[in-house]
C-alpha angles and dihedrals in degrees: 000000000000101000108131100016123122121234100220100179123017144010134258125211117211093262088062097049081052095057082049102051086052094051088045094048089047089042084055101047098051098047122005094183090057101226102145133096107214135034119204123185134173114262091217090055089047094042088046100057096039082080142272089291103045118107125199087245088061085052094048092053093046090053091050085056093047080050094049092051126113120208129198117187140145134239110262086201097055108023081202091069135088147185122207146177088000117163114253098223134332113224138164132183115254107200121182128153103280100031154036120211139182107211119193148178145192137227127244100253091055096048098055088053101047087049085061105038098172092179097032119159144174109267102201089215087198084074094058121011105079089063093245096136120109097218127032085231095067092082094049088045085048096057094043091052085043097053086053096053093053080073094089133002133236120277122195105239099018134101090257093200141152125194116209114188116189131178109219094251086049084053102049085044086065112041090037091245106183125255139183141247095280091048094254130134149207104255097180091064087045086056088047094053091043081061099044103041095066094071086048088065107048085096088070111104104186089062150028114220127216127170122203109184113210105205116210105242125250127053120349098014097241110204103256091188139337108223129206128212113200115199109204121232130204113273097264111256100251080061094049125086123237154178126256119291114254120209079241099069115100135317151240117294140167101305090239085059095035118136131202108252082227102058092071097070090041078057092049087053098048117027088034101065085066126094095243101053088030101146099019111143118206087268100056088050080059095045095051093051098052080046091061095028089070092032088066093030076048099047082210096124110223091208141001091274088081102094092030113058127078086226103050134087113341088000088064096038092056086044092051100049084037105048103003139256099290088051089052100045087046094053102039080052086048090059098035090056093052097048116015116215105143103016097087090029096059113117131201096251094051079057091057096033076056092046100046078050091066090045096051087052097051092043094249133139120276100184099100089047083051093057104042078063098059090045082057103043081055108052093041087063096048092054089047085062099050091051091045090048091038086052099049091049089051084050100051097040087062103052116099114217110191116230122266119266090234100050126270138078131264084226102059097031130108087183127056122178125189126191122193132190118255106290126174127272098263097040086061093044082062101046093052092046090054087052093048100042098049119112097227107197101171117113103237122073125210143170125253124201115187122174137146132256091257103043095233094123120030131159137167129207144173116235144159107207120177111231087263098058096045100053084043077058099047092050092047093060097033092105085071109019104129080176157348133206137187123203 
């Protein structure tokens, strides 16, 4: 909300930007089109989500400090208006016997403008509120990059990107980097927030932040600009919209990779629409999971991706004991979807390895999923063979063996005689040695008689050659052949 508002009197540190953005998103909830006069929430709920160290004493003191701010803004409506020296928030404590509330209220000024909100965004409060920024100009920074995002929504198979280009005095204009009297500034310790502020914003979910700094030429290398390069994430599931949810979505896991039955149709609706996930039902998304859920417990990569992706193997695991199963699954999707590896590679037995995973974690019996690999082993085997052997037939019906000189078909004969021109010793050695050593798998056995012009070399064998290996034969020999006859 307060991009682009001046703070006239105080300072704010991050924990207190935090206290605000809650106020504001109850404020919200209750009444968007912010009527009302007053706000109350629970201190135990504010203290709560303010993080695992906060006090309400910490929350108290950062309530006195948003009391104490000064705010000077104009009128987007009328650019000859202004606003100045206008209090942030009132607030005072409401303590009975069983509560303890902070009630709050805005000024007018404020209320009409939260009511317009021109340049309103989603602040993900998870990002700043538990104090865990470096610099109390990463929230401001955050909004600012948020605001921008919003332009344009995230879209399964595409780049998903927002440049954000920003000149140093833009960027201290919207942080409120201090300058002096005669309105300069100290760009090192921008640089150094810059820095600084990236890591900062690793907690945002909607987006991934990178900065590039492009420095003017000459001496000193002053920074031109610092541009930003927003990747787009997924909506995250409890934002996207899905079917109800069936009693086959899904199944019980190991609490720490649970995932909500209904995440898998909200799957279904976003990553589905894509063309690499293009005909995925809400089991297969299960399915897949578990798949890359033991590929990464296993440490046996699946693809090459493996080592790769940010959400495979040890990358999925941190994200998973960092930010949860359903942040993991959405994100390794995410990437998945931008850029396919495993997706297309998947086999049916990496869907039921994934599946006897689960029921080892949950203590249940594997032996029917076991099974179900071996039936498929099986029968993947058996349809290699047809192929093979449906292969081979085509094959053979489409060679051409020329008749034999002497009458007759290699086809219909028991008898084939083949008689070569005169040839020296060792190119007959190898000629017999290629008969003998071949491995014949044809069903008909027949007997071969090969000998030269001459006589001088003759020889006689039983063999039973397909279609395919005795015309590989013939060719073989064609070079020499006098005749061939088939009996």
């Amino acid at each position: 909300m307060m991009t682009g508002i001046r703070v006239k009197k105080g300072s704010l540190s991050v924990f207190d930007i935090g206290v605000w953005e809650i106020l504001l998103a109850n404020a919200y909830e209750v009444d968007p089109s912010m009527e009302r006069l007053d706000y109350s929430v629970s201190m135990k709920a504010l203290t709560r989500f303010m993080g695992k160290d906060a006090r309400a004493a910490g929350v108290i003191a950062a309530v006195d400090r948003l009391t104490d701010i000064r705010l000077d803004f104009g009128d987007s409506d009328d650019p000859h208006r202004k606003f100045a020296n206008v209090p942030m928030v009132t607030m005072w404590e409401e303590l009975t016997r069983d509560d303890h509330r902070i009630e709050y209220s805005f000024p007018t000024p404020i209320r009409k403008l939260m009511s317009k909100m021109p340049r309103f965004a989603y602040v993900e409060l998870a990002a700043i509120a538990d104090g865990s920024m470096s610099s109390k100009y990463s929230p401001a920074l955050y909004k600012h990059l948020a605001l921008e995002s919003h332009k344009r929504k995230w879209i399964p198979g595409e780049a998903n990107e927002v440049f954000v280009q920003l000149t140093p005095a833009q960027l201290a204009d919207i942080i409120g980097f201090p300058r002096d009297a005669d309105g300069n500034m100290n760009t090192g310790k921008l640089r150094d927030f810059v820095d600084r502020s990236i890591q900062d914003l690793k907690k945002v979910r909607r987006f991934r932040t990178a900065v590039e700094k492009v420095t003017e030429s000459g001496r000193g290398k002053a920074i031109r600009y610092y541009n930003f390069t927003l990747t787009l994430q997924p909506p995250r599931p409890c934002l996207v919209p899905g079917d109800k949810v069936t009693v086959a979505d899904g199944g019980a896991d190991d609490p720490l990779y649970q995932i909500n039955s209904g995440t898998w149709a909200k799957a279904v609706h976003l990553f589905g629409r894509g063309e690499v996930f293009a005909g995925y039902y809400e089991r297969r998304f299960f399915e897949f999971w578990l798949a890359v859920l033991k590929e990464s417990l296993d440490k046996k990569p699946l693809s090459a991706g493996y080592d790769l992706r940010t959400f495979r193997g040890e990358g999925l695991l941190a994200a998973i004991n960092e930010s949860g199963a359903e942040h993991a699954l959405w994100a390794m999707l995410a990437e998945e979807a931008g850029d396919p590896d495993l997706a297309g590679k998947m086999t049916y037995q990496d869907r039921i390895e994934g599946q006897i995973g689960r029921a080892e974690r949950i203590g249940a019996k594997t032996t029917k999923l076991k099974k179900l690999i071996q039936i498929e082993a099986e029968a993947v085997e058996r349809e290699k063979q047809q192929v093979l052997a449906a292969a081979r037939a085509a094959a053979e019906a489409a060679l051409v063996i020329p008749a034999g000189t002497g009458g007759g078909e290699f086809e219909d004969c028991v008898k084939a005689i083949l008689q070569l021109n005169d040839i020296e010793d060792q190119h007959w050695q190898n000629i017999v040695a290629r008969i003998e050593e071949t491995r014949w798998t044809g069903n008909r056995k027949i007997v071969l008689r090969v000998y030269t012009v001459s006589g001088h070399h003759r020889s006689t064998f039983k063999i039973s050659p397909t279609k395919t290996e005795w015309s590989s034969l013939i060719e073989e020999v064609a070079s020499i052949t006098a005749e061939v006859i088939y009996q």
